[in-house]
Biopython code that builds the backbone (N, CA, C, O; Angstrom):
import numpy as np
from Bio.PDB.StructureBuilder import StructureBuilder

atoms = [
    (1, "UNK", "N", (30.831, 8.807, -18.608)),
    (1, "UNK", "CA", (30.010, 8.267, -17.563)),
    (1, "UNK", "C", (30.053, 9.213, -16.373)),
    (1, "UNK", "O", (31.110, 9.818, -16.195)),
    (2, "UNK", "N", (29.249, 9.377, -15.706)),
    (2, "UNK", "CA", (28.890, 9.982, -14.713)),
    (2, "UNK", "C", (28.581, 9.544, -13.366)),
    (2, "UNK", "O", (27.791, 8.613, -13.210)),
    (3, "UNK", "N", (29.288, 10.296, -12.077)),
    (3, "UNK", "CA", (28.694, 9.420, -11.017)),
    (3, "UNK", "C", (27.700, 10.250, -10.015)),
    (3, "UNK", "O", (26.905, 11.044, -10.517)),
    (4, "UNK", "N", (27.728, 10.141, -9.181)),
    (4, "UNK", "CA", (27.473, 11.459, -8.170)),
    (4, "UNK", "C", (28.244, 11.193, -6.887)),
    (4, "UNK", "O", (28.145, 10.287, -6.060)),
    (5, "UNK", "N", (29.330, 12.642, -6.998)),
    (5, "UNK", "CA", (29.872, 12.777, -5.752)),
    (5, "UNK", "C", (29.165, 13.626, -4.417)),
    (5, "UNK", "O", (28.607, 14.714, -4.556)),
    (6, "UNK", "N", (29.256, 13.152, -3.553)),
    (6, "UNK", "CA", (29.123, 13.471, -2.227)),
    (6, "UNK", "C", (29.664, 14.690, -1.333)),
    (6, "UNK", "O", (30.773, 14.825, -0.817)),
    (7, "UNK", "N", (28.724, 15.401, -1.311)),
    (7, "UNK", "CA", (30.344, 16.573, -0.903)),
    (7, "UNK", "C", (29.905, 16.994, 0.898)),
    (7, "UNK", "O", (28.737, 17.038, 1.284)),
    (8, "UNK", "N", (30.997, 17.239, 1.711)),
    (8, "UNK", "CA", (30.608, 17.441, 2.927)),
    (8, "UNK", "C", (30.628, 18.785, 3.227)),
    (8, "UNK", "O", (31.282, 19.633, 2.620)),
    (9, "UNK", "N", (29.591, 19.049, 4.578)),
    (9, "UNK", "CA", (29.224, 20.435, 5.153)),
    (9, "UNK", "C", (30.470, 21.672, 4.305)),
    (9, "UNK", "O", (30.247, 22.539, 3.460)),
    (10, "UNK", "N", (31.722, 21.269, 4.958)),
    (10, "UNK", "CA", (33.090, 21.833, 4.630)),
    (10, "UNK", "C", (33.108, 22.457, 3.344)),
    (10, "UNK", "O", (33.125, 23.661, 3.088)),
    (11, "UNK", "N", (33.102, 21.371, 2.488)),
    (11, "UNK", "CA", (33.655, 21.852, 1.287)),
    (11, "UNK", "C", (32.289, 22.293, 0.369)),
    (11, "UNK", "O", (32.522, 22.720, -0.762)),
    (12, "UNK", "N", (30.897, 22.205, 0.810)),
    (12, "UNK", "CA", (29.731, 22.769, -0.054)),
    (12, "UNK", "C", (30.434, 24.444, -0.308)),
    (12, "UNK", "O", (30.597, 24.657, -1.509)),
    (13, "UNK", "N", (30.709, 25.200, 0.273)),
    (13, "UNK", "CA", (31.520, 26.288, -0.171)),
    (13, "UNK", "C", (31.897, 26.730, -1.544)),
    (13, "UNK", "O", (31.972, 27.835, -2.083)),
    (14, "UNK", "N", (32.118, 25.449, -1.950)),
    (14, "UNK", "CA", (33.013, 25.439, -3.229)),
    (14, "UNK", "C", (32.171, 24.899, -4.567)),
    (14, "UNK", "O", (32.508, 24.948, -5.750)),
    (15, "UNK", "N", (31.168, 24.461, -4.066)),
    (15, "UNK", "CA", (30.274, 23.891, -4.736)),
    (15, "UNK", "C", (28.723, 24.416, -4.642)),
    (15, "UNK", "O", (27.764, 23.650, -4.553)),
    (16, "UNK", "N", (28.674, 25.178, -4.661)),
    (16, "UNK", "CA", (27.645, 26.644, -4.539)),
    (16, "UNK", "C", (26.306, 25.688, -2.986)),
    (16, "UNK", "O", (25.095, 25.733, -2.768)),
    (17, "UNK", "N", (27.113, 25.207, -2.543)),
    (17, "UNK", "CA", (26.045, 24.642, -1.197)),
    (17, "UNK", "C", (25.165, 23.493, -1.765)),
    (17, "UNK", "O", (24.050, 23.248, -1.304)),
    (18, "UNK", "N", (25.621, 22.933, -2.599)),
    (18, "UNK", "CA", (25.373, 21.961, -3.096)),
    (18, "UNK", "C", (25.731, 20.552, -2.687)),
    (18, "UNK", "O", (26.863, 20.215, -3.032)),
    (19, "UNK", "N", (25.109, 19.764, -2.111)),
    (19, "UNK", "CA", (25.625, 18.417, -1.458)),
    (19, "UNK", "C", (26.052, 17.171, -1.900)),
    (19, "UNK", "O", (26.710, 16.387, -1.216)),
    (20, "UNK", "N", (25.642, 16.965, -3.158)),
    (20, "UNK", "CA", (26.035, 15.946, -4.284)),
    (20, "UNK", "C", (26.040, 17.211, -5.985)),
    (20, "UNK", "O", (25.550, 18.291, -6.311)),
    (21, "UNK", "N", (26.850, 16.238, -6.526)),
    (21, "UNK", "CA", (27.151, 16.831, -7.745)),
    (21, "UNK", "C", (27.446, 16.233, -8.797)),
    (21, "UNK", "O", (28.608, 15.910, -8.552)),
    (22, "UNK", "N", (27.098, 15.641, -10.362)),
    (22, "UNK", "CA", (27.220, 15.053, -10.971)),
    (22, "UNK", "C", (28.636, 14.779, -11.542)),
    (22, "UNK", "O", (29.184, 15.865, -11.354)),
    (23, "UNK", "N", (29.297, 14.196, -11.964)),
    (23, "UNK", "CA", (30.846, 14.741, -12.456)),
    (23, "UNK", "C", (31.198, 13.475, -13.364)),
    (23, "UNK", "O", (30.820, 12.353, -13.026)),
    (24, "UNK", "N", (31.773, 13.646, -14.274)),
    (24, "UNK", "CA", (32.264, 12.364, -14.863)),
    (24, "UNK", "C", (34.001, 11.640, -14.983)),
    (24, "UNK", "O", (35.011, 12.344, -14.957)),
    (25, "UNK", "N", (34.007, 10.601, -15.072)),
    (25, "UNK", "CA", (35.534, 10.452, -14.491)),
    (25, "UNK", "C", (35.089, 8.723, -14.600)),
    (25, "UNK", "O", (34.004, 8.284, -14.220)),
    (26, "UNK", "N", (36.242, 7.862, -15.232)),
    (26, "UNK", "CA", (37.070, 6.689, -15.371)),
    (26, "UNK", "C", (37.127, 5.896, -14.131)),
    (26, "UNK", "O", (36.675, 4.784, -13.861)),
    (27, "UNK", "N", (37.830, 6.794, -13.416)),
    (27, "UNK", "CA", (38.483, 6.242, -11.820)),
    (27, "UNK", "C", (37.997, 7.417, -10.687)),
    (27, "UNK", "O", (37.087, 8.206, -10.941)),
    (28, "UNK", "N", (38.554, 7.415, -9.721)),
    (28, "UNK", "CA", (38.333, 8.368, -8.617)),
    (28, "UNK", "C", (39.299, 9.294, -8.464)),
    (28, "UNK", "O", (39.210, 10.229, -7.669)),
    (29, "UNK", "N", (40.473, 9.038, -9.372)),
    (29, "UNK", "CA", (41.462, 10.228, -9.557)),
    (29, "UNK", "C", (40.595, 11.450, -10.500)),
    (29, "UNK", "O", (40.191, 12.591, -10.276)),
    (30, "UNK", "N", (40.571, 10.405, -11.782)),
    (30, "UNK", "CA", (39.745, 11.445, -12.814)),
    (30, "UNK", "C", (38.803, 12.046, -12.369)),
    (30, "UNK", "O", (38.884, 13.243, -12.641)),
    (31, "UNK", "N", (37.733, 11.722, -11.674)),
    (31, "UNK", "CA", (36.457, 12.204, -10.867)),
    (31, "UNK", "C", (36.953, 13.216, -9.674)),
    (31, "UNK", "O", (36.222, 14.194, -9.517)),
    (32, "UNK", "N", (37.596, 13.159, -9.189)),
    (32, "UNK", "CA", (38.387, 14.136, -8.368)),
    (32, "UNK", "C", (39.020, 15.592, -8.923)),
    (32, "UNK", "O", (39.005, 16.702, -8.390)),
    (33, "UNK", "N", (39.676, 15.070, -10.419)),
    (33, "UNK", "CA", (40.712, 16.295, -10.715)),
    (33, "UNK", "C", (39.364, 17.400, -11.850)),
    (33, "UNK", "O", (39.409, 18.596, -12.138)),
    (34, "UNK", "N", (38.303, 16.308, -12.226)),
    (34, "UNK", "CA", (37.318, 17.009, -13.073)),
    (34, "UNK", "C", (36.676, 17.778, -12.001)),
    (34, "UNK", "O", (36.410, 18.968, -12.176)),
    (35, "UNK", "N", (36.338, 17.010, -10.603)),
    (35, "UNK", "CA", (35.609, 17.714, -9.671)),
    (35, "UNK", "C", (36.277, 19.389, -9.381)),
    (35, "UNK", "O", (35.509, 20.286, -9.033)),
    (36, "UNK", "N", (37.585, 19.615, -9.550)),
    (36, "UNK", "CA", (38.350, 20.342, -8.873)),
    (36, "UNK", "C", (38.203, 20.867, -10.312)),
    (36, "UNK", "O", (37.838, 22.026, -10.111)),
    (37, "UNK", "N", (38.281, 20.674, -11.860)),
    (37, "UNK", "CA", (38.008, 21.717, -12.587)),
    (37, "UNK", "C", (36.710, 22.198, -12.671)),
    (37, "UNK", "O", (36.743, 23.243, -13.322)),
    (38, "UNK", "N", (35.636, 21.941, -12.335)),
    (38, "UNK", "CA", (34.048, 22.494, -12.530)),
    (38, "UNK", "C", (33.742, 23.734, -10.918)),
    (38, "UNK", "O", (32.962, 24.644, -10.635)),
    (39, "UNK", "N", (34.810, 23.073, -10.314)),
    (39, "UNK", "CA", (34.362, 23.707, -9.016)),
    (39, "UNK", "C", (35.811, 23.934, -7.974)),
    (39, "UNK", "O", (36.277, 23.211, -7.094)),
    (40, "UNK", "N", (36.366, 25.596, -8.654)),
    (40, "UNK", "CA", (37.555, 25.495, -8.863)),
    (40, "UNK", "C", (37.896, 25.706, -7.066)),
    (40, "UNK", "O", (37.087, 26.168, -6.262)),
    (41, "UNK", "N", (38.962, 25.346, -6.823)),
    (41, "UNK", "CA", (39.537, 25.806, -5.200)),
    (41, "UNK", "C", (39.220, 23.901, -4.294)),
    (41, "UNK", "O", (39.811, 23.369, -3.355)),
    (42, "UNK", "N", (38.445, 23.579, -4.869)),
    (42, "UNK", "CA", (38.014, 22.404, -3.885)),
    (42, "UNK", "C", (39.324, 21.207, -3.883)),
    (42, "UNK", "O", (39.502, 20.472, -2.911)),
    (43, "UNK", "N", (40.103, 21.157, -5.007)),
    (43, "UNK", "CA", (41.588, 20.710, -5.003)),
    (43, "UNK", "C", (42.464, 20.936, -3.834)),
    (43, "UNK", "O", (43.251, 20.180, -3.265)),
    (44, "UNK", "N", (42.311, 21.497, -3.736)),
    (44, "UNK", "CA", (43.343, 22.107, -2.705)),
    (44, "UNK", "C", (43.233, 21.670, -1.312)),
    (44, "UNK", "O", (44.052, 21.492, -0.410)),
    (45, "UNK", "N", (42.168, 21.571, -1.402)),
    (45, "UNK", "CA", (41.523, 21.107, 0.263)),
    (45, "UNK", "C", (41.413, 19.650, 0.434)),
    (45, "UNK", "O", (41.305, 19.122, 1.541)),
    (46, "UNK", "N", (41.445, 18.918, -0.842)),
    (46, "UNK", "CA", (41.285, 16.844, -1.076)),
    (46, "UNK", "C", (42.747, 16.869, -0.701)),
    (46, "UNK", "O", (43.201, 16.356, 0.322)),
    (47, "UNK", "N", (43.655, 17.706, -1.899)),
    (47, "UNK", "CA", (45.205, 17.144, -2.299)),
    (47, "UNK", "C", (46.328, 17.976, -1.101)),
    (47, "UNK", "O", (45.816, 18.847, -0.398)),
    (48, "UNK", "N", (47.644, 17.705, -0.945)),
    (48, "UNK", "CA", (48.471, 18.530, -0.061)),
    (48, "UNK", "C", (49.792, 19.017, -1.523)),
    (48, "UNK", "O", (49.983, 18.608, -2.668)),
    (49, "UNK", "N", (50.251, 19.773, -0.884)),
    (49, "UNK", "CA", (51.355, 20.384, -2.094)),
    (49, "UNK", "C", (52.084, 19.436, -2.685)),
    (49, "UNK", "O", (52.818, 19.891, -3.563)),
    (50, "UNK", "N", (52.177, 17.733, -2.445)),
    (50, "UNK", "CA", (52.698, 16.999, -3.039)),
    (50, "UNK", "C", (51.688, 15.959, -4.034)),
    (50, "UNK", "O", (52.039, 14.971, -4.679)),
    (51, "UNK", "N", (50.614, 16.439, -3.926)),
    (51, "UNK", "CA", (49.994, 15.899, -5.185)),
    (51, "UNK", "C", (49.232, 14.988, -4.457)),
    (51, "UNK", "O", (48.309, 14.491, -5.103)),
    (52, "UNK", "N", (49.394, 14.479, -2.838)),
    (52, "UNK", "CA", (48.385, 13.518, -2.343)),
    (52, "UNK", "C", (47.344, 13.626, -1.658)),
    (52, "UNK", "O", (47.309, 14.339, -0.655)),
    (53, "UNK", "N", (46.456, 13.024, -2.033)),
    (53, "UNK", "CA", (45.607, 13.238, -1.126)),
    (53, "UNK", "C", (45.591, 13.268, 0.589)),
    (53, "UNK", "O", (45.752, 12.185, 1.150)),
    (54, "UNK", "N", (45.457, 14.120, 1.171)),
    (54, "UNK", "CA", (45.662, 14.802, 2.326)),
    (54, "UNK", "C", (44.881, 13.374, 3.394)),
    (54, "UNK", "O", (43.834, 12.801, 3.093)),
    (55, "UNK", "N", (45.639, 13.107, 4.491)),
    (55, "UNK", "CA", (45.402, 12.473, 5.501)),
    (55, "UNK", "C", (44.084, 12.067, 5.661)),
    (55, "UNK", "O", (43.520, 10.999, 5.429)),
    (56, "UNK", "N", (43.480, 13.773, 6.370)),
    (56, "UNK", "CA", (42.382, 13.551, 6.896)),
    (56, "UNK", "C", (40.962, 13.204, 6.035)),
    (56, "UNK", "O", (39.855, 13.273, 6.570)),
    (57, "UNK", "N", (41.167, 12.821, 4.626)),
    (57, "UNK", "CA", (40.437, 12.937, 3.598)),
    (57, "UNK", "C", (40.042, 11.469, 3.047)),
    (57, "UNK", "O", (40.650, 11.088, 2.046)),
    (58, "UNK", "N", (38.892, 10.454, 3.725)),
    (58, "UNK", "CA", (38.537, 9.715, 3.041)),
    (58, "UNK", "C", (37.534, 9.850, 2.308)),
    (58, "UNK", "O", (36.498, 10.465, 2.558)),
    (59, "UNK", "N", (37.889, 9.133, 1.154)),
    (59, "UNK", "CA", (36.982, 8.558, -0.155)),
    (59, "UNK", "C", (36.746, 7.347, -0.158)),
    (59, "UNK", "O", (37.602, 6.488, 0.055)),
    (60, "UNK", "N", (35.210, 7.068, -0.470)),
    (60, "UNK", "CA", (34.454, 6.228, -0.694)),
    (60, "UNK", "C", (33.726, 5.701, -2.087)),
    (60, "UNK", "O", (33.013, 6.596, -2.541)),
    (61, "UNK", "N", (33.714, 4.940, -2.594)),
    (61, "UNK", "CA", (32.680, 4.469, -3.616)),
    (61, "UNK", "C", (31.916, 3.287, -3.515)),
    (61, "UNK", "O", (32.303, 2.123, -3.407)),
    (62, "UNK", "N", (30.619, 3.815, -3.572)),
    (62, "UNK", "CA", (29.803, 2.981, -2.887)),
    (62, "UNK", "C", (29.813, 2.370, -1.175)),
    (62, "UNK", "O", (29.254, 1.334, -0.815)),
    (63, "UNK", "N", (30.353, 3.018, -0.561)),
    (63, "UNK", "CA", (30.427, 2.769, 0.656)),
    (63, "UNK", "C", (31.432, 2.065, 0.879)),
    (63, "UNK", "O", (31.578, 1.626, 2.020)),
    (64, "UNK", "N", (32.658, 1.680, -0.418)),
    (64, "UNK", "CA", (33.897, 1.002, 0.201)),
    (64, "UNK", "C", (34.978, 1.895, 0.021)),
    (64, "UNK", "O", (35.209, 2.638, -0.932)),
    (65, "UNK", "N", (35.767, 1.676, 1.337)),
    (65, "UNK", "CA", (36.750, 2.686, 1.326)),
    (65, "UNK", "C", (37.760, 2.485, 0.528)),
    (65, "UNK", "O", (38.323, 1.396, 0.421)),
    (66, "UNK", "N", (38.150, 3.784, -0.258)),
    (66, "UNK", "CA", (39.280, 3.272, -1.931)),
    (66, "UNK", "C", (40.585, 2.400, -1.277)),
    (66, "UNK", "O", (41.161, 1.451, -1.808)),
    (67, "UNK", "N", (40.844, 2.969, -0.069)),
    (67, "UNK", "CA", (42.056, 2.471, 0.248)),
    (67, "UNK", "C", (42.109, 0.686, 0.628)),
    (67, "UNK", "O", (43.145, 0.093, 0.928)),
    (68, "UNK", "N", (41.176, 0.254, 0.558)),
    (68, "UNK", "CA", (41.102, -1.092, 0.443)),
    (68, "UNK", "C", (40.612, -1.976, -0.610)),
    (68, "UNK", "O", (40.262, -3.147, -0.752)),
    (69, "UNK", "N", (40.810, -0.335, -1.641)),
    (69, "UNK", "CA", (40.115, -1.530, -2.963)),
    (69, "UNK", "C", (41.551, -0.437, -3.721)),
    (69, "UNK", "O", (42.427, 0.105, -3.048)),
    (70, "UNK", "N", (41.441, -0.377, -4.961)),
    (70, "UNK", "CA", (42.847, 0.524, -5.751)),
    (70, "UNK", "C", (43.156, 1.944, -5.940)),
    (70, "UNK", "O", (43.553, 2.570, -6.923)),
    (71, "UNK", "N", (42.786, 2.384, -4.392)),
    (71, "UNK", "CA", (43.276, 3.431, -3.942)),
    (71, "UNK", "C", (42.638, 4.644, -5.078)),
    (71, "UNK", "O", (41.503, 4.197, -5.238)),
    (72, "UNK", "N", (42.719, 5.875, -5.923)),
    (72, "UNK", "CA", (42.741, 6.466, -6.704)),
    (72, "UNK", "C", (42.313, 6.151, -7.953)),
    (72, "UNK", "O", (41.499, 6.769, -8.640)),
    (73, "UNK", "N", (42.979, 5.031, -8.241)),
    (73, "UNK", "CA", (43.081, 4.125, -9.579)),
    (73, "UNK", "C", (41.632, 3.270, -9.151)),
    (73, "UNK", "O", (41.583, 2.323, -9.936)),
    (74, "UNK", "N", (40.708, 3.231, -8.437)),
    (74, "UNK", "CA", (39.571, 2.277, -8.453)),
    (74, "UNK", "C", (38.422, 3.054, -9.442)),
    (74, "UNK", "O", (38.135, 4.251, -9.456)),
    (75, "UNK", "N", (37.936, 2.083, -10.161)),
    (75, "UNK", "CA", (37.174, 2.398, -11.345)),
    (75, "UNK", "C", (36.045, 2.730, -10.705)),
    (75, "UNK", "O", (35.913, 2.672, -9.483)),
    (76, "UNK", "N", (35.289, 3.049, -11.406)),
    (76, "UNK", "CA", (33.774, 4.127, -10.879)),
    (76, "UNK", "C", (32.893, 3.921, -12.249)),
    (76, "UNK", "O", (33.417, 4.317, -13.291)),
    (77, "UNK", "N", (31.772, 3.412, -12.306)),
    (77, "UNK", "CA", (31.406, 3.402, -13.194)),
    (77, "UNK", "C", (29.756, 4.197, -13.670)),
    (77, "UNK", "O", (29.237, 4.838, -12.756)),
    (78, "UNK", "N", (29.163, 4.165, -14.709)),
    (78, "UNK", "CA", (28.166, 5.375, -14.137)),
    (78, "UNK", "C", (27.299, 5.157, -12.960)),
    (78, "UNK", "O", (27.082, 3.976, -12.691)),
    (79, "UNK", "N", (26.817, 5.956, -12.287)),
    (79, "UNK", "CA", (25.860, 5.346, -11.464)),
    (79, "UNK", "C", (26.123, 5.316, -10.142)),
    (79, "UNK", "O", (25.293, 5.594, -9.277)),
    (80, "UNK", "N", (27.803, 4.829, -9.844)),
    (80, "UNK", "CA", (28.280, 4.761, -8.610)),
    (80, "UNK", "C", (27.804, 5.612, -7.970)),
    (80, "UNK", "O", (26.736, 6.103, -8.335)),
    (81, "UNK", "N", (28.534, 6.115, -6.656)),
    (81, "UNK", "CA", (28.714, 7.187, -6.002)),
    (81, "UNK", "C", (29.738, 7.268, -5.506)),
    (81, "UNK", "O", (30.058, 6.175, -5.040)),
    (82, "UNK", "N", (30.701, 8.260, -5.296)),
    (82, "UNK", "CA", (31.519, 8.929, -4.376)),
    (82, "UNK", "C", (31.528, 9.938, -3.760)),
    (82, "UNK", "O", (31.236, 11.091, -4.077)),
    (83, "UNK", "N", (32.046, 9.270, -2.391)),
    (83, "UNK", "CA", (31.674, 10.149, -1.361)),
    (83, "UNK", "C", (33.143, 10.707, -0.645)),
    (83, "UNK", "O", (34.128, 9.968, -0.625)),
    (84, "UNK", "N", (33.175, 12.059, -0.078)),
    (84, "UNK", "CA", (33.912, 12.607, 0.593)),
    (84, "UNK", "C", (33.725, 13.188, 1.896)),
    (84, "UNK", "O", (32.978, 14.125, 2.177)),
    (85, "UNK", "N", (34.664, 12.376, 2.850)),
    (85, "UNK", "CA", (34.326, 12.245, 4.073)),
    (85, "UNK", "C", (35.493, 12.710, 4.822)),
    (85, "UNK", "O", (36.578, 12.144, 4.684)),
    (86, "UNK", "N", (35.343, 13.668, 5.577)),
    (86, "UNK", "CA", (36.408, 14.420, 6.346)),
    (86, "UNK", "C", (36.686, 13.424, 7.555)),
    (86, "UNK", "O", (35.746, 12.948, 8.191)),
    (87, "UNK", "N", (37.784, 13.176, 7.798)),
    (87, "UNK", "CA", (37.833, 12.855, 9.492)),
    (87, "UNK", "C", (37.545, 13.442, 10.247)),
    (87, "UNK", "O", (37.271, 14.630, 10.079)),
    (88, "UNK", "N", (37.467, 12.553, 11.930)),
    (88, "UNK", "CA", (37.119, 13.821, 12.927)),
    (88, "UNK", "C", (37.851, 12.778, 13.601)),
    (88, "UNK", "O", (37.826, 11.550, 13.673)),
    (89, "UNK", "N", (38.662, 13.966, 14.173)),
    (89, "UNK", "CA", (39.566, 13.551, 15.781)),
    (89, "UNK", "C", (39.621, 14.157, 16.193)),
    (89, "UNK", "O", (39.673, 15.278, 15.687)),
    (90, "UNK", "N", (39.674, 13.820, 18.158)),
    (90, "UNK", "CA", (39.999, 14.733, 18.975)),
    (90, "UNK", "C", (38.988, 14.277, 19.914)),
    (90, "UNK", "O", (38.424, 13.195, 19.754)),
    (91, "UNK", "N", (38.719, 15.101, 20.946)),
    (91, "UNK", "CA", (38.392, 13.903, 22.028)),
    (91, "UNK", "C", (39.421, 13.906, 23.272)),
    (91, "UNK", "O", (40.592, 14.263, 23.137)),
    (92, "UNK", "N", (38.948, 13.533, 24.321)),
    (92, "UNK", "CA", (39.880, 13.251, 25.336)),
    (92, "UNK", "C", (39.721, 11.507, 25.684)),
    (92, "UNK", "O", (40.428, 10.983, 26.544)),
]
sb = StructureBuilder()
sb.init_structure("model")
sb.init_model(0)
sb.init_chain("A")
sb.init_seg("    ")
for serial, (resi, resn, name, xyz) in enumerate(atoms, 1):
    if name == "N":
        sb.init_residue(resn, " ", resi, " ")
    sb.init_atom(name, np.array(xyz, "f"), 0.0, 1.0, " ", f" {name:<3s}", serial, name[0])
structure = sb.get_structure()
């Protein structure tokens, strides 16, 4: 199954400037680690050297944020979407 991920300004780089991208994947882990094999280097920039996904890095499916539904482990089914959304802070 297939979804389409979302990719931001940032990381199109890695994904030949491409803004969505088809990918297939179970959950949003699987869809993540396939994303990072088709479109190699973009791992690095989701995950931190301990295997987690990095702070400033929310994910979405369907517009709900994973971390309030099963984190990584939330199922995705075809059709969905996931999206990757950088934070922004800073500001006075």
């Amino acid at each position: 199954m297939a979804v389409t991920v979302r990719i931001p300004t940032p990381l199109q780089e890695f994904t030949q400037q491409q803004d969505a991208v088809d990918i297939a994947g179970a959950d949003v882990k699987e869809v993540l680690a396939n994303l990072d094999s088709q479109f190699a280097g973009i791992g690095q920039r989701l995950y931190d050297e301990e295997g987690k996904l990095r702070r400033f890095v929310n994910i979405y499916v369907n517009q709900e944020d994973i971390r309030f539904l099963q984190g990584e482990g939330t199922a995705v089914s075809d059709g969905d979407e996931v999206s990757i959304v950088p934070a922004i802070a800073g500001g006075r």
